[in-house]
C-alpha positions in Angstrom: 144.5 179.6 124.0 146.1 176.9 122.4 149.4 178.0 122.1 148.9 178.8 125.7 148.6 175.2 127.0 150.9 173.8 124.1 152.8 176.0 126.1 152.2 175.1 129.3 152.7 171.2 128.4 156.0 172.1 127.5 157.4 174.1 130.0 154.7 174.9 132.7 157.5 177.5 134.7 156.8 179.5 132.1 153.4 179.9 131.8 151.5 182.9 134.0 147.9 181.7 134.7 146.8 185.0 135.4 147.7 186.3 131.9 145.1 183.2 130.8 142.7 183.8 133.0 140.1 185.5 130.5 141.0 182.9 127.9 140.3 180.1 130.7 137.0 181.8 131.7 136.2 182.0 128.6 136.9 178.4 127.4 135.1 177.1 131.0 131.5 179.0 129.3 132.6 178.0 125.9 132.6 174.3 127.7 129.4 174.6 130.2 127.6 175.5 126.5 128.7 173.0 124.7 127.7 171.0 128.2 124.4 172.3 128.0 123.9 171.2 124.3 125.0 168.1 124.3 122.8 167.2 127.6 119.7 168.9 125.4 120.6 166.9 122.3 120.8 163.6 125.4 117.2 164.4 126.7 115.9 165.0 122.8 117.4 161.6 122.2 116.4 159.8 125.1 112.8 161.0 124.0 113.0 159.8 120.6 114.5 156.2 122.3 111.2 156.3 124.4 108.9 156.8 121.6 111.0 154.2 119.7 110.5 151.8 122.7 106.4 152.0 122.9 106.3 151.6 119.4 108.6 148.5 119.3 106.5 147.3 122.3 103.1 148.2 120.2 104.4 146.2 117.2 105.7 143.3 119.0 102.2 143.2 120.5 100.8 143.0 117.1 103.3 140.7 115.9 102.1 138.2 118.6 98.4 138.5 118.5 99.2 138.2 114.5 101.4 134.9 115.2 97.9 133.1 117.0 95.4 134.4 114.7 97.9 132.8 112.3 98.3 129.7 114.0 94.6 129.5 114.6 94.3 129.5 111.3 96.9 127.3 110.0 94.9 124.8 112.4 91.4 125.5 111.0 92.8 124.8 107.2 94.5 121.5 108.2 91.3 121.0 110.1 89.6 121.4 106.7 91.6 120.0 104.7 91.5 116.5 106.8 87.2 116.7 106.6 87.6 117.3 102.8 90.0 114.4 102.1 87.1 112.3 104.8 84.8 113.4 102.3 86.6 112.8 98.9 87.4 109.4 100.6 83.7 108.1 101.8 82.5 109.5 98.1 85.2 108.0 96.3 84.7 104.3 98.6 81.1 104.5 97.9 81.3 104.6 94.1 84.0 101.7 94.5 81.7 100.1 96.0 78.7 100.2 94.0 81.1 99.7 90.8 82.8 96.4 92.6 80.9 95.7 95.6 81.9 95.4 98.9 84.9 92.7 99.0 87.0 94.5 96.7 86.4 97.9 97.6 89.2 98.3 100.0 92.2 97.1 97.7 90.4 99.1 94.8 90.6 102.6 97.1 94.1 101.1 97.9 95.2 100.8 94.4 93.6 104.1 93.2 94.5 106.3 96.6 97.4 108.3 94.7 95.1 108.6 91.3 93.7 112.2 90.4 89.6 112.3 90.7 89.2 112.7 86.7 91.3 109.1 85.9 89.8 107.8 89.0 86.3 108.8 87.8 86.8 107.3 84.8 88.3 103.7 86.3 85.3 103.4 88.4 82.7 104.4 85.2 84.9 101.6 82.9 84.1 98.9 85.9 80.4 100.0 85.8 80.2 99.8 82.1 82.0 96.4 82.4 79.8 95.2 84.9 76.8 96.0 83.3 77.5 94.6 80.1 78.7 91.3 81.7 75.3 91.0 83.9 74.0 91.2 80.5 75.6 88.3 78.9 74.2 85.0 78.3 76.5 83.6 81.6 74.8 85.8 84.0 71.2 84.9 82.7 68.9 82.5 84.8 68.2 79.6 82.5 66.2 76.7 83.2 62.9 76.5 85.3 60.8 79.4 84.6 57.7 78.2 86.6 55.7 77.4 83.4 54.5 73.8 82.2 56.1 72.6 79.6 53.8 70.9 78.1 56.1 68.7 75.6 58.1 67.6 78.5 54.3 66.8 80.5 53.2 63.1 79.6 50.0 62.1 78.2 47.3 61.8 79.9 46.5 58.6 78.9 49.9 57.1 80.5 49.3 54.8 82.9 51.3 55.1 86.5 53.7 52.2 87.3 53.7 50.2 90.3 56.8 51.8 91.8 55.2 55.3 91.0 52.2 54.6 92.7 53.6 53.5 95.9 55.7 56.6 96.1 53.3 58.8 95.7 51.5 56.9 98.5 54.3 57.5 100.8 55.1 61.3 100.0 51.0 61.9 100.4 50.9 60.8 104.2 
C-alpha cells in the first residue's frame, strides 16, 4: 500500500486505482478503527478530566473553608495574645505601684516595658526590700511629741504664774 501511493505521488498516470481498491478498503477500516479507538480513548479521557474537575472543585472548597477557619483563628490568638499582654501589664503596674507608689509607676513600667518577667520580678522585690528597710531607718521615724507628759520638762508646782502669763490665759479662756 505504500509503495502504491509513493507511487502514485510520483507519477499518478501510472497508478490503476482499481488494482488498489482492496488495499484502500482495507486501509479506510484499518482507519474508521483506529477512529473508533481513539474517540473511546477521547470519552475515557474526558471522564477521567471530569472526575479530575469535581475533585479539584471539592478540594478548592476545602482549601477555602480551611483559609477562614484559619483566619478565624489567627484572629482569636492575636485576640489573646492582646488580653494576656492587658493582663501581664495591669499585674506588672500594680506591683510597680505598690513597690513605688503611684507617681513613679508610669516611667518605672516605661523603663522596665522590654525586661523579661523573672529580672522584672526581681527589680520590683529589690525596690520593696529597699523601701522597707528605709521606712525603717531612723529618718522615717516620728520623733518628737508622743502625747505623754514629760514630767522633767512640766514645772513645779510651786511656780508661781507671771503677770503676762496670767493675762493670756485670761484672753485664750473667753
Amino acid at each position: 500500500m505504500l509503495k502504491a501511493i509513493q507511487k502514485f505521488i510520483s507519477d499518478p498516470k501510472e497508478v490503476n486505482m482499481a488494482q488498489h481498491k482492496p488495499q484502500t478498503d482495507m486501509a479506510a477500516t484499518e482507519l474508521a478503527d483506529q477512529l473508533a479507538v481513539a474517540n473511546e480513548a477521547l470519552a475515557s479521557q474526558s471522564e477521567a478530566l471530569q472526575a479530575v474537575s469535581t475533585k479539584l472543585s471539592t478540594l478548592t472548597g476545602l482549601y477555602e473553608a480551611s483559609q477562614a477557619a484559619l483566619a478565624a483563628a489567627e484572629a482569636s490568638q492575636a485576640s489573646l495574645v492582646a488580653e494576656a499582654k492587658h493582663k501581664r501589664f495591669s499585674a506588672r503596674k500594680e506591683a510597680v505601684v505598690a513597690a513605688v507608689g503611684t507617681s513613679k509607676a508610669d516611667a518605672m513600667m516605661t523603663a522596665t516595658e522590654t525586661l523579661d518577667d523573672a529580672a522584672f520580678n526581681a527589680i520590683v522585690s529589690a525596690m520593696t526590700v529597699n523601701m522597707e528597710v528605709e521606712a525603717t531607718t531612723p529618718a522615717f521615724k516620728e520623733v518628737g511629741k508622743t502625747g505623754k507628759v514629760d514630767t522633767n520638762l512640766v514645772a513645779d508646782a510651786g511656780h508661781k504664774e507671771s503677770a503676762e502669763m496670767k493675762i493670756l490665759k485670761a484672753k485664750l479662756n473667753k
